[in-house]
N, C-alpha and C positions, 0 to 999 in steps of 0.2 A: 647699742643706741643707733650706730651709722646703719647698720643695716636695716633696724626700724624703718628710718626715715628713711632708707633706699626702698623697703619691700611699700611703703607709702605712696610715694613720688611712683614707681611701678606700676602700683596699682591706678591712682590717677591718672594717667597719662596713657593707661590702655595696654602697655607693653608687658612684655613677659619676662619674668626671671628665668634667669640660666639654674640647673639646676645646680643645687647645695655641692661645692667644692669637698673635695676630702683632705681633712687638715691632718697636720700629725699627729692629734689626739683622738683621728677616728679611727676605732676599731675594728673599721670596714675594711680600712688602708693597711692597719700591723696583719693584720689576717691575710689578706691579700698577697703581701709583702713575704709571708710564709709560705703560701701555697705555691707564689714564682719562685721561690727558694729548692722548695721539691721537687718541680718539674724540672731546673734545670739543674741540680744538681749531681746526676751522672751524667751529664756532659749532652745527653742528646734530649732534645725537646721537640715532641712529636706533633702532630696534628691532632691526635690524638689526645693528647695531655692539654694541649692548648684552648680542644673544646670543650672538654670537660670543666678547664678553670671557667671559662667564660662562664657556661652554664651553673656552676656551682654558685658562682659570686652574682649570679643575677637574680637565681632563683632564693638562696638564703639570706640574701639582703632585700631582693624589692626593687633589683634594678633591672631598666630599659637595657636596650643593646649599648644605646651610646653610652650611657652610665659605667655601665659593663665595662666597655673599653676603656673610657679614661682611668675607672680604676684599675685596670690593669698597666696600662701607661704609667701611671704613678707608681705602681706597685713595683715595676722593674726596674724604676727610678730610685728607689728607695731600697730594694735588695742588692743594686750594684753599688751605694754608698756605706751601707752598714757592715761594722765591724764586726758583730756577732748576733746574736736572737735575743739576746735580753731587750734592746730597742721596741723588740716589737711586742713581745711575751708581757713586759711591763704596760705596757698599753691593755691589752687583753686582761689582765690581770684584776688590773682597776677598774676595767667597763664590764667584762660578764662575771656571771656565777659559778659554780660548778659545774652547770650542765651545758651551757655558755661554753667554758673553755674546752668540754669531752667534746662538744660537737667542730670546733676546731679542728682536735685531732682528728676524728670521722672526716672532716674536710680534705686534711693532710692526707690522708691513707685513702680518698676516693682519688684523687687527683693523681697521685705516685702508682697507684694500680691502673690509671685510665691509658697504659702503652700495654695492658698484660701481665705486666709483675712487678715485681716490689723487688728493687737493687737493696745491696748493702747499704748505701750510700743513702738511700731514701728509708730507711729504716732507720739507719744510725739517726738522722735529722728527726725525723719523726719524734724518736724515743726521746734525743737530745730537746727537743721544741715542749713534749708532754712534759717531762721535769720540770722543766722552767714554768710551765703552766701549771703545776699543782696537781698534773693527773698520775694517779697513781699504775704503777705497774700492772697490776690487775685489769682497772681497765681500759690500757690501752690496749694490753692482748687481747681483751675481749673485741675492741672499738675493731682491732685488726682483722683476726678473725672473722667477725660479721662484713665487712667489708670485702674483703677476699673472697668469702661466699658470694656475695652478689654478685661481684664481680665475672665469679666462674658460671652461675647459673645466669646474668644475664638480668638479674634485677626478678627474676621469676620466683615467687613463692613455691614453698615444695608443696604437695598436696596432702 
């Protein structure tokens, strides 16, 4: 209702809203919150990896640059306070589908391959994150798999 009467008064008055804050219940933010999770957890977090998030998180949600960054802002706000991935997996769980959460994982395994390879450590989380997600073993090998491909070829189709 307040925000009603705020996007109201907004609009009257000629001014612009700032855009849509990312609350805990968005599952733009638990996703987010995941992929800062992979990038930084073997310890080094590249330029490489960092670009990849941005673009990942801009292009499959719909966001501006600056969108981009505060959710990433947030996102690292939120992977340095939580306990463990149920926080965020729960959220995802209740907002996408099946193919929703597969592409999640594709999210995970593009971001953890964007230094060149895939650590133990960005595996273990991977595998540990699809569990909790409802994605079965099968296709996360797969989701990995095809990921790793591109990766090695460069995003290039074979002919």
């Amino acid at each position: 209702m307040f925000r009603t009467l705020s996007d109201f008064i907004t609009d009257i008055t000629g001014g612009a809203r700032e855009a849509a804050a990312f609350d805990e219940t968005d599952y733009r933010l638990a996703a987010a919150a995941l992929l800062v999770h992979v990038i930084s957890i073997d310890g080094a977090v590249t330029a490489e990896e960092q670009a990849v998030l941005r673009t990942i998180l801009a292009s499959r949600f719909g966001l501006n640059a600056k969108e981009s960054e505060a959710l990433v802002e947030l996102a690292i706000a939120k992977d340095a306070e939580a306990v463990d991935l149920y926080a965020f997996t729960s959220v995802l769980n209740r907002a996408l589908d099946d193919e929703g959460r597969r592409r999640i994982v594709e999210m995970m395994f593009e971001v953890a391959y964007a230094d060149g390879g895939l650590s133990e450590f960005e595996d273990n989380l991977v595998w540990r994150a699809a569990e909790l997600l409802n994605v079965g073993s099968r296709d996360r090998i797969r989701i990995r798999r095809e990921v790793r491909e591109e990766t090695e070829t460069g995003g290039e189709q074979p002919e």
